[in-house]
C-alpha positions in Angstrom: -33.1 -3.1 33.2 -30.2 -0.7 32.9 -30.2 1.8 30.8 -27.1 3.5 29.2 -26.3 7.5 29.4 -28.7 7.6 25.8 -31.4 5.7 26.8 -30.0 2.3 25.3 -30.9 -0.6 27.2 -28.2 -2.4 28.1 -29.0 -6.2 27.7 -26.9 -9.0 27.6 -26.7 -9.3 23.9 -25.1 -6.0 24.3 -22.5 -7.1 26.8 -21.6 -10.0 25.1 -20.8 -8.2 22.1 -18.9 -5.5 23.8 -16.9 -8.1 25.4 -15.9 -10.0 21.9 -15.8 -7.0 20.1 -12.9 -5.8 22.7 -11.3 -9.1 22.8 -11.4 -9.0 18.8 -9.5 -4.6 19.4 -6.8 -6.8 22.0 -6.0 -8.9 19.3 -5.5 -6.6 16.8 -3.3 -5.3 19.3 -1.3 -8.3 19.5 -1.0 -9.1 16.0 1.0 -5.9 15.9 2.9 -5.9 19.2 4.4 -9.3 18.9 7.8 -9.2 17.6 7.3 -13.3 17.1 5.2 -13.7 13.4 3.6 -17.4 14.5 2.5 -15.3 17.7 1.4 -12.6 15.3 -0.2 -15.0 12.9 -1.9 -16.8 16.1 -3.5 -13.6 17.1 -4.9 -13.0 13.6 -6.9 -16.4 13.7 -7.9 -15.7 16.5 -9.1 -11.9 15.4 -10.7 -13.8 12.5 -13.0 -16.2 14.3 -14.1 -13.3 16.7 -15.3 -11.3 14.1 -17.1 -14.3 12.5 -18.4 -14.5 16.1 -19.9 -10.6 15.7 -20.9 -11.7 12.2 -23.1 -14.2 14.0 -23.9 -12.4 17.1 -25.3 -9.4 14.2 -27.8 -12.0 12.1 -25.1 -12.4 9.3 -24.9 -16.0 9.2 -23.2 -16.0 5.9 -20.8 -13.2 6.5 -19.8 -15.3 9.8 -19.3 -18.7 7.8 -17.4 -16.7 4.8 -14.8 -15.1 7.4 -14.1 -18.7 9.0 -13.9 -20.0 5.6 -12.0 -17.4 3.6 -10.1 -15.6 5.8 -9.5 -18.0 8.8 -9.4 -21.2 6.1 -7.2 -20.4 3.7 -5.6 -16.4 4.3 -3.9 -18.2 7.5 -2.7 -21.1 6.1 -1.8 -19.2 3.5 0.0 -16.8 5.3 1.7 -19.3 7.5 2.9 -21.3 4.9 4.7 -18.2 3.9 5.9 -17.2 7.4 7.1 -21.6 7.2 9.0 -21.2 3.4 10.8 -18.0 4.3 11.9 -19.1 7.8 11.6 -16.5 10.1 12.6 -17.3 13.3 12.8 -14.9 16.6 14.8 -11.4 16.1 17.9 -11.4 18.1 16.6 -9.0 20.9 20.7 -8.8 22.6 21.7 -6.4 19.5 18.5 -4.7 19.6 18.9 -0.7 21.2 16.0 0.8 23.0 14.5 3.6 20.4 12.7 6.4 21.8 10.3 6.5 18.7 8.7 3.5 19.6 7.4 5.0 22.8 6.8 8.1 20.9 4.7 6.2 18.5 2.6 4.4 21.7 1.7 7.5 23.0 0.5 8.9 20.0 -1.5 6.1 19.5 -2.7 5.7 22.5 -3.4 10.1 22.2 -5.4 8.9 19.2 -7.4 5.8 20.3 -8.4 8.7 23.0 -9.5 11.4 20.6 -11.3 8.9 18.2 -13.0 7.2 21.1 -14.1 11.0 22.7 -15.7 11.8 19.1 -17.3 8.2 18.0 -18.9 7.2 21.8 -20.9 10.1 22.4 -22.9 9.4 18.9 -23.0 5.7 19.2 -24.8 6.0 22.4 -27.7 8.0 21.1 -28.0 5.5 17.8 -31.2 3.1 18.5 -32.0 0.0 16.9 -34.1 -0.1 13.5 -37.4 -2.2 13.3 -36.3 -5.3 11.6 -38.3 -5.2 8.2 -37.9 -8.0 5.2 -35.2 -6.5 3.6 -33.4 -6.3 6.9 -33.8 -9.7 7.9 -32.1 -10.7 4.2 -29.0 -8.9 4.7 -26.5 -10.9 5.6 -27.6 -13.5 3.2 -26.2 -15.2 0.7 -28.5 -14.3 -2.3 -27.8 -10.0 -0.9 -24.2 -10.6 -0.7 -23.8 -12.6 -4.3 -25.6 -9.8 -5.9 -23.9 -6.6 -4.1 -20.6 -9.0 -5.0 -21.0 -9.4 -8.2 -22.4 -6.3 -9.4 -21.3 -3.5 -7.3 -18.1 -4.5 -5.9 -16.6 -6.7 -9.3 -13.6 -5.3 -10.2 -12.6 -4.7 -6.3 -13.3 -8.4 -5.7 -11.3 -9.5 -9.5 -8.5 -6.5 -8.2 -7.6 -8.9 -4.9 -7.7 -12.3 -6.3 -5.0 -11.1 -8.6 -3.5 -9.3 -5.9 -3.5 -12.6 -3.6 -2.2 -14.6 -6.9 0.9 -12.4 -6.9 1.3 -12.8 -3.1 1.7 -16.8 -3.5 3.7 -16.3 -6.9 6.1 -13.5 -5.3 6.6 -16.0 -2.0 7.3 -19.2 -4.0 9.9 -17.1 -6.0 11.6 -16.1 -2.6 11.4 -19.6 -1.4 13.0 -20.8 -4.7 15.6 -18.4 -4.5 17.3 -19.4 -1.0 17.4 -23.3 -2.5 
């Protein structure tokens, strides 16, 4: 069996995820680089059911089924039922100049996906596995996530209903508005 510069096996669990976890980073990529925001949207749903995919491919069953549900469910069609109301169709790219800050802001990025990638590599290499033990193997289920939901993380989780609330209120005004 291989073994990476740490030590780490490499199996083909691990190669699998690498491979959906950098189809997940591309896109991410895309749901920023389109200029189109169906294609943008698109990209998002497919982002979404990637990382239920590493949800699953991790042992988090319910954390997989949640993002597919939630996010993937109703965020999109949420989202593209705003994108639909407000109408936005393809910017006019003949009017559009060429703006040096945009490639200034690729390389930067690019300089920092570099950087970041130098400094977080080198330790996830050396990180091994932990014995799976009871409370482990109950992580990502539901009866862990209700109570670290509920108890812990209440007033985040009440903070973005009402946040999502004034999303569809604020987009059904702007649709009402241009009737």
């Amino acid at each position: 069996m291989n073994h990476a510069a740490g030590g780490v096996p490499v199996t083909p669990e691990l190669l699998l995820f690498g491979a959906v976890a950098g189809a997940a980073a591309l896109c991410a990529v895309g749901v920023v680089a389109f200029n189109n925001a169906i294609r943008s949207a698109l990209c998002l749903v497919v982002n979404f059911f990637l990382l239920a995919f590493l949800y699953f491919t991790l042992n988090a069953e319910m954390l997989g089924i949640t993002q597919i549900v939630v996010y993937t469910g109703a965020i999109m069609v949420l989202f593209l039922f705003v994108i639909m109301l407000l109408n936005l169709g393809a910017p006019n790219l003949l009017v559009e100049k060429r703006d040096p800050k945009k490639y200034l802001g690729i390389l930067l990025g690019c300089g920092m996906f570099v950087l970041l990638g130098s400094q977080v590599l080198p330790e996830l290499i050396k990180v091994h596995a932990a014995p799976l033990t009871p409370e482990l193997a109950k992580f990502g289920g539901p009866e862990a996530i209700g109570r670290t939901l509920f108890t812990s993380y209440m007033y985040p989780f009440e903070a973005v209903s009402v946040l999502l609330l004034i999303g569809i209120v604020g987009s059904i005004l702007l649709a009402k508005r241009r009737i």
